[in-house]
C-alpha positions in Angstrom: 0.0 0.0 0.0 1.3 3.4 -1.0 0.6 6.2 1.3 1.0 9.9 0.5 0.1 12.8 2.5 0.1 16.5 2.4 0.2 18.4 5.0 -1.5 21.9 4.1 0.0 25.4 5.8 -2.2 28.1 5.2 -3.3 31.2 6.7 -7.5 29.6 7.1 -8.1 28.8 10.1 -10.5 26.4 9.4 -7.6 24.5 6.8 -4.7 25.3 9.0 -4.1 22.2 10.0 -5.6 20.3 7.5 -4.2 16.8 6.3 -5.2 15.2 3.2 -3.9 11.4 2.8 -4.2 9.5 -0.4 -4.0 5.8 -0.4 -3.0 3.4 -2.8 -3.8 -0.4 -2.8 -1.7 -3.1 -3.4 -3.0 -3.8 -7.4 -5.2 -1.5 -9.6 -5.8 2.2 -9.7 -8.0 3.3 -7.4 -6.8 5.6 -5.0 -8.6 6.5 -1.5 -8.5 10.2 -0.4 -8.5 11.6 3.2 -9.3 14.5 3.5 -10.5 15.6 7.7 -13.4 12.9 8.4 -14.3 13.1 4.7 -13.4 10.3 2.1 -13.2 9.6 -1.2 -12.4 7.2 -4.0 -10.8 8.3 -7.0 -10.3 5.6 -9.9 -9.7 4.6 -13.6 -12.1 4.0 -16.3 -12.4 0.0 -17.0 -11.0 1.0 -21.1 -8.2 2.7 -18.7 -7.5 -0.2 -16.7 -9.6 0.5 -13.4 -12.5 -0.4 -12.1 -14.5 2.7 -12.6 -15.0 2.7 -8.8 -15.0 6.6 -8.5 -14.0 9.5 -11.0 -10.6 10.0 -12.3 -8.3 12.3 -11.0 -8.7 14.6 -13.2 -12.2 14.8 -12.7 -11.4 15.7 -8.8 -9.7 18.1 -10.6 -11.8 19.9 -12.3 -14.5 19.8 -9.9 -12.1 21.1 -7.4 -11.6 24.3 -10.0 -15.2 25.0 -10.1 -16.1 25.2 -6.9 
């Protein structure tokens, strides 16, 4: 299992000591994301290999942009 984190320093105090986590498993391409008690699963297309569990990344992505 691959584990990343990012530990975000900003001047918000609500995100001021805000953590987001993102998990790998040990086959496949979905990812789980931490993010304070919130989760989420972030995942390939089966034509791409996944298991279409969640969106892609760069779906997060853009949905991240837009709101």
């Amino acid at each position: 299992m691959l584990d990343r984190s990012i530990h975000m320093n900003t001047l918000d105090p609500i995100t001021r000591e805000a953590v987001v986590t993102v998990r790998g498993g040990p086959s496949g391409l979905v990812q789980t994301v931490e993010a304070r008690s919130h989760r989420l699963t972030a995942d390939e297309p089966t034509d791409f290999g996944g298991a279409d569990s969640g969106p892609t990344p760069y779906e997060l992505l853009v949905a991240a942009l837009g709101t």
